[in-house]
PDB file of N, CA, C and O in Angstrom:
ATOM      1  N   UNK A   1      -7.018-105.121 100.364  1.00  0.00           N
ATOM      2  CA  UNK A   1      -6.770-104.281  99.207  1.00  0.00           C
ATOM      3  C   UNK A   1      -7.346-104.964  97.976  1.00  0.00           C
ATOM      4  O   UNK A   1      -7.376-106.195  97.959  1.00  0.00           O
ATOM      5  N   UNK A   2      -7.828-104.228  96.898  1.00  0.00           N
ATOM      6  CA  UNK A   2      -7.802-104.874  95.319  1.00  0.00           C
ATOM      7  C   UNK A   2      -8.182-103.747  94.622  1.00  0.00           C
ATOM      8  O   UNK A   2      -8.769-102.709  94.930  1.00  0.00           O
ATOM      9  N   UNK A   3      -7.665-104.240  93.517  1.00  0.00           N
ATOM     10  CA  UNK A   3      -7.431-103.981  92.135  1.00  0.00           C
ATOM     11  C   UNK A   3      -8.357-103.808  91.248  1.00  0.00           C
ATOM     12  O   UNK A   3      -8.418-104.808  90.533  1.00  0.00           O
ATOM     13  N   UNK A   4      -9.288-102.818  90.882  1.00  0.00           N
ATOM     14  CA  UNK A   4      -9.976-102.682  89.933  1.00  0.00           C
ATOM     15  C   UNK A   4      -9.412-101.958  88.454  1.00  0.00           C
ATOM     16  O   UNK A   4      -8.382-101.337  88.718  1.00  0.00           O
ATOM     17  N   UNK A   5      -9.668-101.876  87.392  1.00  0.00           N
ATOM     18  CA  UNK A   5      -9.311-101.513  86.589  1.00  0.00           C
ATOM     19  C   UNK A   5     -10.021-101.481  85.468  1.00  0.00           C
ATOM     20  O   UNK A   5     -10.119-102.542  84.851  1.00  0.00           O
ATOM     21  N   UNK A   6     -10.602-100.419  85.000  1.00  0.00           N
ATOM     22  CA  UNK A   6     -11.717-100.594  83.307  1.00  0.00           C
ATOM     23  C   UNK A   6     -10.814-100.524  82.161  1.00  0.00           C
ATOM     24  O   UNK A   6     -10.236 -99.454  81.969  1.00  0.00           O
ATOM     25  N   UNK A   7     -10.559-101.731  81.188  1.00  0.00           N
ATOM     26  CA  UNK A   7      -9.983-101.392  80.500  1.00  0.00           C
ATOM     27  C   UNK A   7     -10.570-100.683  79.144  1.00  0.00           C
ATOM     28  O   UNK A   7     -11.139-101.540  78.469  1.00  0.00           O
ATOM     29  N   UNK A   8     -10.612 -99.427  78.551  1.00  0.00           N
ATOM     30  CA  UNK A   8     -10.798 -98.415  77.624  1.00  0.00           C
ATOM     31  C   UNK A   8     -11.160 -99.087  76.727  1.00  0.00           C
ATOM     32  O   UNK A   8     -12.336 -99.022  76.369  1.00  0.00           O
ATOM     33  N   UNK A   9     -10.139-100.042  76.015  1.00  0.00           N
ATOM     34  CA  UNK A   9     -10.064-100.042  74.595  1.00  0.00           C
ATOM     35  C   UNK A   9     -10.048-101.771  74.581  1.00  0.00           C
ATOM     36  O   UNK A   9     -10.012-102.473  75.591  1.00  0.00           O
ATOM     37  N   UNK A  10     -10.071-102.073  73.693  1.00  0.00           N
ATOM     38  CA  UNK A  10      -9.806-104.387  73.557  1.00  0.00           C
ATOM     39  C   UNK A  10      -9.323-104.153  71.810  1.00  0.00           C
ATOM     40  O   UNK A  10      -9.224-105.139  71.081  1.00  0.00           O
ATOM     41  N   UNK A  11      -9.169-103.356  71.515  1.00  0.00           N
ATOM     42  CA  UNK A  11      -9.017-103.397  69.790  1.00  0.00           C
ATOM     43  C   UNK A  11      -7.586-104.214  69.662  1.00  0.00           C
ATOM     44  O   UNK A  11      -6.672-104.357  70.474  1.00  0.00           O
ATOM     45  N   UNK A  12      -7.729-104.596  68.579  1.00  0.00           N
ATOM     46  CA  UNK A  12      -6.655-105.381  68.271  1.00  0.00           C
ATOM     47  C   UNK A  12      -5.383-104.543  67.730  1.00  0.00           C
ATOM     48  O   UNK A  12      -5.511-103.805  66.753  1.00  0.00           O
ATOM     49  N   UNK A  13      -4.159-104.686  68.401  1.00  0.00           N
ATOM     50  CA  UNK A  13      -3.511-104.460  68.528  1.00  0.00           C
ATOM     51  C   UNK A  13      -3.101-102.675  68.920  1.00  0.00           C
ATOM     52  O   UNK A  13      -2.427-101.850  68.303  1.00  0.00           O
ATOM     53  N   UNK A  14      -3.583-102.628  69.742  1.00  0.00           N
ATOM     54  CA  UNK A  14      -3.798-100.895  70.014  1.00  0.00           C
ATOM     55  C   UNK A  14      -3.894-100.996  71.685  1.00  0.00           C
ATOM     56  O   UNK A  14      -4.664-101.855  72.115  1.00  0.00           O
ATOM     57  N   UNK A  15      -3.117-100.122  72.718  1.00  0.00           N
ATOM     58  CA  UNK A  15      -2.504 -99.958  73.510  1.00  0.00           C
ATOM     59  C   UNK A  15      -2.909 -98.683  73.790  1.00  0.00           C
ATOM     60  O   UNK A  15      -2.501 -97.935  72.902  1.00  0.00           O
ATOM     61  N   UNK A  16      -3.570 -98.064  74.683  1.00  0.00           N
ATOM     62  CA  UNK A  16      -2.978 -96.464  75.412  1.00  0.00           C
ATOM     63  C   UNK A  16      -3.232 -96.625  76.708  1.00  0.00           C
ATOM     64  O   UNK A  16      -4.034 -97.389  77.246  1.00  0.00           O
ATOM     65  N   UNK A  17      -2.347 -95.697  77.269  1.00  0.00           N
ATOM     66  CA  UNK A  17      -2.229 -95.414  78.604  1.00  0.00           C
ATOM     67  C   UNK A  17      -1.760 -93.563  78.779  1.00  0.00           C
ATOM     68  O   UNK A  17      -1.558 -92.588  78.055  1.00  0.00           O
ATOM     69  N   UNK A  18      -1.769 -93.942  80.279  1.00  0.00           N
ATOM     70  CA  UNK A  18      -1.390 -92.149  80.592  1.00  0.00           C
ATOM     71  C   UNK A  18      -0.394 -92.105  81.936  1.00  0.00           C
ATOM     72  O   UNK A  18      -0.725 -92.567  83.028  1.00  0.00           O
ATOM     73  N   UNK A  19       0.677 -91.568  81.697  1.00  0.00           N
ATOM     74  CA  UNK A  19       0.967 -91.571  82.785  1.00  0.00           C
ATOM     75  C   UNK A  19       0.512 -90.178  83.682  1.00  0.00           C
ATOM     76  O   UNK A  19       0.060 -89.118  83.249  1.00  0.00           O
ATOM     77  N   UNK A  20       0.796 -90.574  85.061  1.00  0.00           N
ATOM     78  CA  UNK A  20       0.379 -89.623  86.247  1.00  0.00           C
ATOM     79  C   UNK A  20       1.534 -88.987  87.088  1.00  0.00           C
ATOM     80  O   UNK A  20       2.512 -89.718  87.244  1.00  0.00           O
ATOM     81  N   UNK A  21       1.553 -88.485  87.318  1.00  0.00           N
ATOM     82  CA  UNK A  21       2.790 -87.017  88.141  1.00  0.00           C
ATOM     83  C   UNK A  21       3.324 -88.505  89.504  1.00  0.00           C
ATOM     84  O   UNK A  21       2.448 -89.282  89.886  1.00  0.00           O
ATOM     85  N   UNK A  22       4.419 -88.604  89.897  1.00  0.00           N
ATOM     86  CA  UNK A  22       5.108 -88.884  90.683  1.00  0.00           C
ATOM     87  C   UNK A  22       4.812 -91.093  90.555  1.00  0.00           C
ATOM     88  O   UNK A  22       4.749 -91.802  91.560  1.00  0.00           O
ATOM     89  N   UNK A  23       4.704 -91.589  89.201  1.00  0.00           N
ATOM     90  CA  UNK A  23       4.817 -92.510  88.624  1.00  0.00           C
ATOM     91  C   UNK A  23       6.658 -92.621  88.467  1.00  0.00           C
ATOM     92  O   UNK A  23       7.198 -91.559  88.156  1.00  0.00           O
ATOM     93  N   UNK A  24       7.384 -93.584  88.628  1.00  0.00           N
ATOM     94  CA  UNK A  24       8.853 -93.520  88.526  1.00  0.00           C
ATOM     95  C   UNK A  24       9.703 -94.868  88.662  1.00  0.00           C
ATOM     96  O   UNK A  24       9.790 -95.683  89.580  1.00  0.00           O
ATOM     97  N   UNK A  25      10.307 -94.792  87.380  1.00  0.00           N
ATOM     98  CA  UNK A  25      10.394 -96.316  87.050  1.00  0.00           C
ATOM     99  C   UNK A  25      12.211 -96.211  86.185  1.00  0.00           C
ATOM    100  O   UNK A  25      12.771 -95.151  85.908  1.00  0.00           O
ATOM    101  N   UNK A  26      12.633 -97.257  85.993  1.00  0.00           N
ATOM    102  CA  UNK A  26      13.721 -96.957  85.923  1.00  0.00           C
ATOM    103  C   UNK A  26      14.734 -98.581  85.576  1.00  0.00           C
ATOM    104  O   UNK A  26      15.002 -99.374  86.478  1.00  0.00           O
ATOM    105  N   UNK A  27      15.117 -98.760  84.257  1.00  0.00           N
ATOM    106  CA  UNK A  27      16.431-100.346  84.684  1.00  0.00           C
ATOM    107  C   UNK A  27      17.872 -99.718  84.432  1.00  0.00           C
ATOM    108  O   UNK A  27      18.166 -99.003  83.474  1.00  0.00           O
ATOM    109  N   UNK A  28      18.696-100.103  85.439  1.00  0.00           N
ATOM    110  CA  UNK A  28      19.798-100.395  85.469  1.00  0.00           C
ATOM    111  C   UNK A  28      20.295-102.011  85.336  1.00  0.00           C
ATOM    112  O   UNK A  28      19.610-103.029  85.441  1.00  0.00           O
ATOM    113  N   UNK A  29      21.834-101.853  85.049  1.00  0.00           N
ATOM    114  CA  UNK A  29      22.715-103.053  84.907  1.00  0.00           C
ATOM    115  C   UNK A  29      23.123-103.467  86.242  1.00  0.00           C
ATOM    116  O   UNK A  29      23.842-102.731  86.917  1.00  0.00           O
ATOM    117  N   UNK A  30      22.788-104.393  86.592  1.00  0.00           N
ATOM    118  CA  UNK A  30      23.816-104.740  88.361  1.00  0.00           C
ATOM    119  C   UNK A  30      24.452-106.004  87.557  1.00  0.00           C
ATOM    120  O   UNK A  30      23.765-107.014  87.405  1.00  0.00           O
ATOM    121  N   UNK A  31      25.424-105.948  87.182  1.00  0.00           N
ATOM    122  CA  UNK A  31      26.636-106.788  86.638  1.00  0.00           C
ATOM    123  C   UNK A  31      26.039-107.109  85.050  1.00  0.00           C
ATOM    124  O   UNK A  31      26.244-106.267  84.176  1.00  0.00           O
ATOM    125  N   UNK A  32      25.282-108.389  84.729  1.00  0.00           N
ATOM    126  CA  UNK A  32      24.645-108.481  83.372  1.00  0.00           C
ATOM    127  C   UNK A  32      23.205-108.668  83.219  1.00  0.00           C
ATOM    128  O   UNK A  32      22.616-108.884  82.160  1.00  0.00           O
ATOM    129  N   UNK A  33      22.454-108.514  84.950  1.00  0.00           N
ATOM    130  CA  UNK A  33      21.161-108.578  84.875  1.00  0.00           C
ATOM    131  C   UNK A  33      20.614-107.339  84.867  1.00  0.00           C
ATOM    132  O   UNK A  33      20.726-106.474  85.736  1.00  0.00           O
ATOM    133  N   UNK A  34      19.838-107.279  83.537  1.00  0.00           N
ATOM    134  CA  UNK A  34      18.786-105.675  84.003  1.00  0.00           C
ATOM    135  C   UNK A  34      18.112-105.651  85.442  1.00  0.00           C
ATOM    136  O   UNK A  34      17.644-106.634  86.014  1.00  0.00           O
ATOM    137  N   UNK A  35      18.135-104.844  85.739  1.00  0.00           N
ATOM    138  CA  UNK A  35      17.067-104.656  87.172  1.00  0.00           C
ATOM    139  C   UNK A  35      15.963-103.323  86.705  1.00  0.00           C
ATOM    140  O   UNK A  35      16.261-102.273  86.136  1.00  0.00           O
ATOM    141  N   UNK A  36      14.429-103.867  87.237  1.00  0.00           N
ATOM    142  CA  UNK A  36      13.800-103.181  86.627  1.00  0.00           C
ATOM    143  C   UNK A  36      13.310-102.225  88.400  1.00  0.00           C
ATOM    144  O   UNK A  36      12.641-102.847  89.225  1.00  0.00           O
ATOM    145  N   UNK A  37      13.723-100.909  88.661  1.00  0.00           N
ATOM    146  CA  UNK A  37      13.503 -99.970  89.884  1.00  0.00           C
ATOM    147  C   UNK A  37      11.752 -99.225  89.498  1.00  0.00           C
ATOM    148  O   UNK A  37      11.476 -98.558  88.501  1.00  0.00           O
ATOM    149  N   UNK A  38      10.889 -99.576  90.531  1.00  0.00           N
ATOM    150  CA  UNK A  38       9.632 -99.036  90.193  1.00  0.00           C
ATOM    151  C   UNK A  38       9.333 -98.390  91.548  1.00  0.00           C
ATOM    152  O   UNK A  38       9.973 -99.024  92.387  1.00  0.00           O
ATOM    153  N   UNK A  39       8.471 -97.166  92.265  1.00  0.00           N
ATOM    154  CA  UNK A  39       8.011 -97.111  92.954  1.00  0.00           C
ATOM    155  C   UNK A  39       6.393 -97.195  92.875  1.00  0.00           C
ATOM    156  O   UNK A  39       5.798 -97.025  91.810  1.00  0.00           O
ATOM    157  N   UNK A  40       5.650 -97.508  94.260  1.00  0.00           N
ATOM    158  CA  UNK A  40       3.901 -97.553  93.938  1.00  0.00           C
ATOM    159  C   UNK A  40       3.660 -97.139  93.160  1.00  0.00           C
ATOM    160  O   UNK A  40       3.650 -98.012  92.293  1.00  0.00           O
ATOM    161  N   UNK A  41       3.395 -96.205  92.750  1.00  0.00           N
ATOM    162  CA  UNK A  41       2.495 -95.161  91.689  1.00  0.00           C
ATOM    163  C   UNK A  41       2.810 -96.012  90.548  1.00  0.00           C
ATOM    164  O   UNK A  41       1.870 -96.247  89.788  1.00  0.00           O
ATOM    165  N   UNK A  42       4.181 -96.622  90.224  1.00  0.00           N
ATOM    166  CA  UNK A  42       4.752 -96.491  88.726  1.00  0.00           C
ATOM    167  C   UNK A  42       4.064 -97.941  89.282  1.00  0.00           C
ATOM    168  O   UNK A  42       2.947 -98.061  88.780  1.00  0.00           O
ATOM    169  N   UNK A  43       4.305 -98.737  89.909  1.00  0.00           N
ATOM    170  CA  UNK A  43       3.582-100.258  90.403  1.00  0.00           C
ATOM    171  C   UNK A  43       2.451-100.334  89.669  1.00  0.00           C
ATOM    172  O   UNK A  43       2.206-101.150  88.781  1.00  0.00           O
ATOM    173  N   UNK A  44       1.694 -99.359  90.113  1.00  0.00           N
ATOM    174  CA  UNK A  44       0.037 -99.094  89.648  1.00  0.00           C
ATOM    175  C   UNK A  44      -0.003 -99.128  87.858  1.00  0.00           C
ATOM    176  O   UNK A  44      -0.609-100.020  87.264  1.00  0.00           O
ATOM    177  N   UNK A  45       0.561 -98.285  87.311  1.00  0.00           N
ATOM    178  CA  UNK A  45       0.812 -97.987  86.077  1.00  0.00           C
ATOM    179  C   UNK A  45       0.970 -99.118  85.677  1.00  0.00           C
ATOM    180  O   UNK A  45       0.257 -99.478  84.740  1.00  0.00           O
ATOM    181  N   UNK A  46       1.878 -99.992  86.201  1.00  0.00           N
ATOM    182  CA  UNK A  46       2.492-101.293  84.891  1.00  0.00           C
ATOM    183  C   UNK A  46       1.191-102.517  85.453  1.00  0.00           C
ATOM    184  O   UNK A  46       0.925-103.452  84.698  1.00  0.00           O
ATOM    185  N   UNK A  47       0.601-102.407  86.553  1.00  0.00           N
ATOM    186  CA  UNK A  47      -0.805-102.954  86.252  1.00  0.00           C
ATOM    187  C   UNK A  47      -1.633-102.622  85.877  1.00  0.00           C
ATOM    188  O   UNK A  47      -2.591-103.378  86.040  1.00  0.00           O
ATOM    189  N   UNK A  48      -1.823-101.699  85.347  1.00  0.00           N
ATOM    190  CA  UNK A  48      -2.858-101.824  84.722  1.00  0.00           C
ATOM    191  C   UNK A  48      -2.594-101.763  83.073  1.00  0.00           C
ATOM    192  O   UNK A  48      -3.548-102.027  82.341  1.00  0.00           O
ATOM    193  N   UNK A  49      -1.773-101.543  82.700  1.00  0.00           N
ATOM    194  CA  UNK A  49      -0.780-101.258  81.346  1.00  0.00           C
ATOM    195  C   UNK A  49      -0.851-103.089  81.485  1.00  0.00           C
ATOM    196  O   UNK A  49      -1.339-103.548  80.452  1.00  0.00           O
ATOM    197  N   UNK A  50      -0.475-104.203  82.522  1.00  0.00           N
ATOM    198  CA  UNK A  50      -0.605-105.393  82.146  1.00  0.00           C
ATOM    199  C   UNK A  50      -1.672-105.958  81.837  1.00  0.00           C
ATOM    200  O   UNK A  50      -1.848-107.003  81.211  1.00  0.00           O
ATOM    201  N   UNK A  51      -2.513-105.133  82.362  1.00  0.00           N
ATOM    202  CA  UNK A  51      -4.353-105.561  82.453  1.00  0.00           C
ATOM    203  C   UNK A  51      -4.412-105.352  80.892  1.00  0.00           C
ATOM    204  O   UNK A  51      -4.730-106.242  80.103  1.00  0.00           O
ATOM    205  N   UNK A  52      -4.116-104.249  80.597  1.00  0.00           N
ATOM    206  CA  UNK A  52      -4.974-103.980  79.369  1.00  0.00           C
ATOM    207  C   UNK A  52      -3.857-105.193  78.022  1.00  0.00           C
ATOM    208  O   UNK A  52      -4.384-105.882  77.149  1.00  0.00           O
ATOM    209  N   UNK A  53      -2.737-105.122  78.210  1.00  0.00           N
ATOM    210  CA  UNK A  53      -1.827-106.090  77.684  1.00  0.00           C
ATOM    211  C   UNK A  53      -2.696-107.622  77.417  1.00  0.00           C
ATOM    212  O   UNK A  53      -2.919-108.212  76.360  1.00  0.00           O
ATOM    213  N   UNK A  54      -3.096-107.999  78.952  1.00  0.00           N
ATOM    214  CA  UNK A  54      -3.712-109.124  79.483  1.00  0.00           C
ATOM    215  C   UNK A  54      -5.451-109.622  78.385  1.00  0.00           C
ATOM    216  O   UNK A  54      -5.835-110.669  77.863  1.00  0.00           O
ATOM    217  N   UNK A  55      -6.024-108.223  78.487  1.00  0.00           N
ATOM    218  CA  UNK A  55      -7.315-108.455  78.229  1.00  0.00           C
ATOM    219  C   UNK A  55      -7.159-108.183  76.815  1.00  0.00           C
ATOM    220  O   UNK A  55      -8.039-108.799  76.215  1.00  0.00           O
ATOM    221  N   UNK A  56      -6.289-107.409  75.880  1.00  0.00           N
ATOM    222  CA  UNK A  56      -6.710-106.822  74.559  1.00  0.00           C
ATOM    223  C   UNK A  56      -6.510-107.876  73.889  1.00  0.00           C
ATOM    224  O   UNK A  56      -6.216-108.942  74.430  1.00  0.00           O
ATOM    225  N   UNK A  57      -6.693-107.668  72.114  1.00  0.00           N
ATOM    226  CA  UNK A  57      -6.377-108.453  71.348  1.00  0.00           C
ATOM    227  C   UNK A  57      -4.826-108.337  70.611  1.00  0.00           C
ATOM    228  O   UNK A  57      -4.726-108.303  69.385  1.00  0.00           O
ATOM    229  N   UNK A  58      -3.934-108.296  71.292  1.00  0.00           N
ATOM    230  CA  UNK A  58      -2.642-108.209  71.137  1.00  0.00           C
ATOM    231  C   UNK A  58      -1.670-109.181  70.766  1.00  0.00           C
ATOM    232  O   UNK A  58      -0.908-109.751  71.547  1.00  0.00           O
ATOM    233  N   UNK A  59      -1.772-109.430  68.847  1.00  0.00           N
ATOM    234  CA  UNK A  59      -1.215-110.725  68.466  1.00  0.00           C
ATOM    235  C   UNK A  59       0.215-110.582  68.581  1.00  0.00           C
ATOM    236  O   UNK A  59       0.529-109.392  68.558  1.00  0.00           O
ATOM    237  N   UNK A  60       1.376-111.513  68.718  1.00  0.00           N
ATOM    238  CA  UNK A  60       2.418-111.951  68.964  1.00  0.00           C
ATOM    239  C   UNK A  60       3.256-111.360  67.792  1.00  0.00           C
ATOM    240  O   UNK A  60       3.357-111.492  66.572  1.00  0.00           O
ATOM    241  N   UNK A  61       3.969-110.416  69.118  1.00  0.00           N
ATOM    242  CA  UNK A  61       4.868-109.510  68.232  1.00  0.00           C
ATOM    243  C   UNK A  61       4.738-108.024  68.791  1.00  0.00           C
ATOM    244  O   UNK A  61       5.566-107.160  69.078  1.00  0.00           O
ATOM    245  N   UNK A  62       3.232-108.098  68.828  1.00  0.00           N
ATOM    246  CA  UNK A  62       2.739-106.916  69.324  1.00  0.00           C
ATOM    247  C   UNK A  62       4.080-105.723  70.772  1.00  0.00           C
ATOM    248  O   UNK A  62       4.441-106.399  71.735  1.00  0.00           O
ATOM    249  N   UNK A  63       4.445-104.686  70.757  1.00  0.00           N
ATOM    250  CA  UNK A  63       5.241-104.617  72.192  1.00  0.00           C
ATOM    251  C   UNK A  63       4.714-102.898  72.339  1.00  0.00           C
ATOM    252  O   UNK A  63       3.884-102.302  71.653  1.00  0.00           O
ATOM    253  N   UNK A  64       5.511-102.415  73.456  1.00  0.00           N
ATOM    254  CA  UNK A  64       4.968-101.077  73.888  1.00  0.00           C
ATOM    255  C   UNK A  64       6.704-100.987  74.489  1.00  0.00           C
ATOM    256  O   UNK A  64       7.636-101.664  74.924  1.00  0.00           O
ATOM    257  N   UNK A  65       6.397-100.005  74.229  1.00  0.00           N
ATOM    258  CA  UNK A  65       8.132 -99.063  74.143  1.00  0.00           C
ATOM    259  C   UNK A  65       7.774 -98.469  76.050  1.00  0.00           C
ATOM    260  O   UNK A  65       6.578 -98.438  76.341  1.00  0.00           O
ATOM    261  N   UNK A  66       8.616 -98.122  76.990  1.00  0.00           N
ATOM    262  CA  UNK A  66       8.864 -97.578  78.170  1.00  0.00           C
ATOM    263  C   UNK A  66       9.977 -96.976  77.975  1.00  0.00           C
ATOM    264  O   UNK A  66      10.948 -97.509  77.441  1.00  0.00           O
ATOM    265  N   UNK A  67       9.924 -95.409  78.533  1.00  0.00           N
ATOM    266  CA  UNK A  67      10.539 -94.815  78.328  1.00  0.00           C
ATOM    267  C   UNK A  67      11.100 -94.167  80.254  1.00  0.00           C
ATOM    268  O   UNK A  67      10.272 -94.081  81.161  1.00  0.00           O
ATOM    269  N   UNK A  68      12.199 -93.912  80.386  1.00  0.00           N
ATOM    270  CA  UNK A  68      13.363 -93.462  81.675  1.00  0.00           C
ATOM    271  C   UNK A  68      11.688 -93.059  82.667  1.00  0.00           C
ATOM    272  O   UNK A  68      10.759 -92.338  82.302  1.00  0.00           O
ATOM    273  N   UNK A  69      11.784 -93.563  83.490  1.00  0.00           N
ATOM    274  CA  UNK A  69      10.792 -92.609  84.689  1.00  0.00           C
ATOM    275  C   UNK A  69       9.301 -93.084  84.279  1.00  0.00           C
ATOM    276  O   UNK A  69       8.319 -92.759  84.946  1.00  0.00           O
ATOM    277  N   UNK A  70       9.243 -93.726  83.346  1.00  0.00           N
ATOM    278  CA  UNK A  70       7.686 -94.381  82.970  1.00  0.00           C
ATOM    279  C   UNK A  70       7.087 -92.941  81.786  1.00  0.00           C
ATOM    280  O   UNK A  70       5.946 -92.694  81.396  1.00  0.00           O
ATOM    281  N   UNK A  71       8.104 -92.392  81.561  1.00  0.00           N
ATOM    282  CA  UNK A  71       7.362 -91.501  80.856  1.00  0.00           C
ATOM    283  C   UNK A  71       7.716 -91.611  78.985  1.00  0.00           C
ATOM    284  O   UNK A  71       8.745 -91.733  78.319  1.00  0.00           O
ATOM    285  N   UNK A  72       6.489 -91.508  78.722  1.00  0.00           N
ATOM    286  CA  UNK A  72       6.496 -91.920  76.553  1.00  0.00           C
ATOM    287  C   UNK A  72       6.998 -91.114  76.103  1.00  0.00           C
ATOM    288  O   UNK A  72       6.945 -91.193  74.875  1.00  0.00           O
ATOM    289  N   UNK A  73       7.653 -90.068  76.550  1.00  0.00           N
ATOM    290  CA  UNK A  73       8.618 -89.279  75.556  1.00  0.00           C
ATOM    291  C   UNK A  73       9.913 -89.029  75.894  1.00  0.00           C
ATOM    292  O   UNK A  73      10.704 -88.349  75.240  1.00  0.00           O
ATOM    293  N   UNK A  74      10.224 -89.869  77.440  1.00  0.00           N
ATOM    294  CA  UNK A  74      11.680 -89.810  77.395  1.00  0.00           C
ATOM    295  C   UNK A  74      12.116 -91.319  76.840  1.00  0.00           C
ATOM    296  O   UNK A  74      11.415 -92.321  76.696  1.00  0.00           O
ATOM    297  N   UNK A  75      13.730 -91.081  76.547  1.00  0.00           N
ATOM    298  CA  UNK A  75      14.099 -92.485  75.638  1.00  0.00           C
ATOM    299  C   UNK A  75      13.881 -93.396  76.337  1.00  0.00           C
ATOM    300  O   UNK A  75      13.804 -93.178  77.546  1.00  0.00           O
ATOM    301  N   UNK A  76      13.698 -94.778  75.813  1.00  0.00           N
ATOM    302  CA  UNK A  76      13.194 -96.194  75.994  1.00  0.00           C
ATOM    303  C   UNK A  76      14.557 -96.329  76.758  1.00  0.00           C
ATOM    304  O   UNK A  76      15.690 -95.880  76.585  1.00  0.00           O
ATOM    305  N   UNK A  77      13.720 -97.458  78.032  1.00  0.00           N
ATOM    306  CA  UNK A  77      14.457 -98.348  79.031  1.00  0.00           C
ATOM    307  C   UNK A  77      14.188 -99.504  78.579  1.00  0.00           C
ATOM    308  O   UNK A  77      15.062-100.233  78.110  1.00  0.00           O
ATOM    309  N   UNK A  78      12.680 -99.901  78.674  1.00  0.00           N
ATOM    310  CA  UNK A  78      12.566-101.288  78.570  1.00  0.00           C
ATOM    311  C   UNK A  78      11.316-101.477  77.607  1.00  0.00           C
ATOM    312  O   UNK A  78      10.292-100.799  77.519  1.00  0.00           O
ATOM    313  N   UNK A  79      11.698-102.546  76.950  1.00  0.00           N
ATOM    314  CA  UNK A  79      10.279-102.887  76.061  1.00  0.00           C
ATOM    315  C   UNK A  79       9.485-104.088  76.429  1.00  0.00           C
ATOM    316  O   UNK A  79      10.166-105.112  76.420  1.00  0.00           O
ATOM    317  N   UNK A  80       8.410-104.230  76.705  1.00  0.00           N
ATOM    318  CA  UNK A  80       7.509-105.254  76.679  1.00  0.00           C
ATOM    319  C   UNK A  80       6.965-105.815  74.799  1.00  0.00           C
ATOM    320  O   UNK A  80       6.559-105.198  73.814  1.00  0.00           O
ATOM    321  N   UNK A  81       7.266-107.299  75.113  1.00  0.00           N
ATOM    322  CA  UNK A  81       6.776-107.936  73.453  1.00  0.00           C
ATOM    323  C   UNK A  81       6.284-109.233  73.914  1.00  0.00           C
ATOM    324  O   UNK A  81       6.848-110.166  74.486  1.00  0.00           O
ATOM    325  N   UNK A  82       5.048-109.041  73.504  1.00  0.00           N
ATOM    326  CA  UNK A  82       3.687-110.374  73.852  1.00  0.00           C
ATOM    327  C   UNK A  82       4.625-111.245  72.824  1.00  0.00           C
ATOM    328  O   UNK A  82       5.199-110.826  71.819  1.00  0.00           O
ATOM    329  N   UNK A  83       4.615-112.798  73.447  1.00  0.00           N
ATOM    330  CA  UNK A  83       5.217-113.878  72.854  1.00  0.00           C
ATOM    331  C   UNK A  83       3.927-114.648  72.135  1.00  0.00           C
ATOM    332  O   UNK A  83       4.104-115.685  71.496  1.00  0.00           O
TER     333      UNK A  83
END
Protein backbone atom coordinates (compact mmCIF):
# COMPACT_ATOMS: atom_id res chain seq x y z
CA UNK A 1 0.00 0.00 0.00
CA UNK A 2 1.05 3.93 -0.04
CA UNK A 3 0.12 7.10 0.35
CA UNK A 4 0.20 9.71 -2.14
CA UNK A 5 -1.11 13.02 -1.60
CA UNK A 6 -0.76 16.65 -3.64
CA UNK A 7 -0.84 19.14 -1.33
CA UNK A 8 -3.05 22.32 -2.99
CA UNK A 9 -1.93 25.09 -1.14
CA UNK A 10 1.79 25.74 1.26
CA UNK A 11 0.58 29.44 2.06
CA UNK A 12 1.23 30.48 5.27
CA UNK A 13 -1.07 29.90 7.55
CA UNK A 14 -4.09 28.75 5.41
CA UNK A 15 -5.56 25.20 5.58
CA UNK A 16 -8.44 23.66 3.26
CA UNK A 17 -9.75 20.49 2.94
CA UNK A 18 -13.05 18.68 1.86
CA UNK A 19 -14.69 16.26 3.32
CA UNK A 20 -16.16 13.07 1.38
CA UNK A 21 -19.62 11.09 1.98
CA UNK A 22 -19.09 8.14 4.49
CA UNK A 23 -15.74 9.92 6.23
CA UNK A 24 -16.75 9.42 10.24
CA UNK A 25 -14.99 10.46 13.10
CA UNK A 26 -15.98 11.09 16.47
CA UNK A 27 -14.26 11.70 20.60
CA UNK A 28 -15.81 10.49 23.44
CA UNK A 29 -14.84 10.46 27.31
CA UNK A 30 -13.91 6.77 28.53
CA UNK A 31 -13.41 7.95 32.20
CA UNK A 32 -10.95 11.30 31.75
CA UNK A 33 -9.23 10.25 28.52
CA UNK A 34 -10.67 11.65 25.23
CA UNK A 35 -10.79 8.82 22.78
CA UNK A 36 -10.54 9.89 19.33
CA UNK A 37 -13.26 6.97 17.09
CA UNK A 38 -12.27 7.23 13.23
CA UNK A 39 -13.23 4.86 10.51
CA UNK A 40 -10.91 4.38 6.98
CA UNK A 41 -12.33 6.97 4.98
CA UNK A 42 -12.19 9.51 8.01
CA UNK A 43 -8.34 7.70 8.49
CA UNK A 44 -7.69 8.99 4.97
CA UNK A 45 -8.99 12.51 5.67
CA UNK A 46 -6.86 13.20 8.85
CA UNK A 47 -3.85 12.15 6.54
CA UNK A 48 -3.86 14.01 4.45
CA UNK A 49 -5.31 17.13 6.51
CA UNK A 50 -1.75 15.99 8.46
CA UNK A 51 0.16 16.15 5.23
CA UNK A 52 -0.91 19.41 4.41
CA UNK A 53 -0.52 20.50 8.39
CA UNK A 54 3.03 18.72 7.89
CA UNK A 55 4.15 20.48 4.62
CA UNK A 56 2.46 24.16 4.94
CA UNK A 57 3.78 27.16 6.48
CA UNK A 58 1.80 26.91 9.65
CA UNK A 59 3.38 29.16 12.47
CA UNK A 60 2.74 28.11 16.13
CA UNK A 61 -0.56 28.71 17.25
CA UNK A 62 -1.86 28.11 14.02
CA UNK A 63 -5.09 25.14 14.70
CA UNK A 64 -8.10 23.78 12.56
CA UNK A 65 -11.37 23.29 14.35
CA UNK A 66 -13.07 19.33 13.69
CA UNK A 67 -16.30 19.18 13.85
CA UNK A 68 -18.85 15.62 15.18
CA UNK A 69 -18.43 13.04 12.08
CA UNK A 70 -15.38 14.99 10.46
CA UNK A 71 -17.75 17.35 9.15
CA UNK A 72 -16.92 21.68 9.24
CA UNK A 73 -20.24 22.61 10.01
CA UNK A 74 -21.24 20.36 12.66
CA UNK A 75 -20.00 21.57 16.27
CA UNK A 76 -16.31 21.04 17.15
CA UNK A 77 -15.04 17.70 18.80
CA UNK A 78 -11.55 18.16 18.59
CA UNK A 79 -9.03 20.81 17.71
CA UNK A 80 -5.65 20.36 16.30
CA UNK A 81 -2.90 23.43 17.39
CA UNK A 82 0.70 23.24 15.77
CA UNK A 83 3.08 23.75 18.89
Amino acid sequence: MRFVHEVDSLEPNTITYETEPGQAGGVELDGAVPVFYVNQKGCQFLAKLFAQLALGQCSRGFHVHLGEGLDPEAPEVVRIVIE
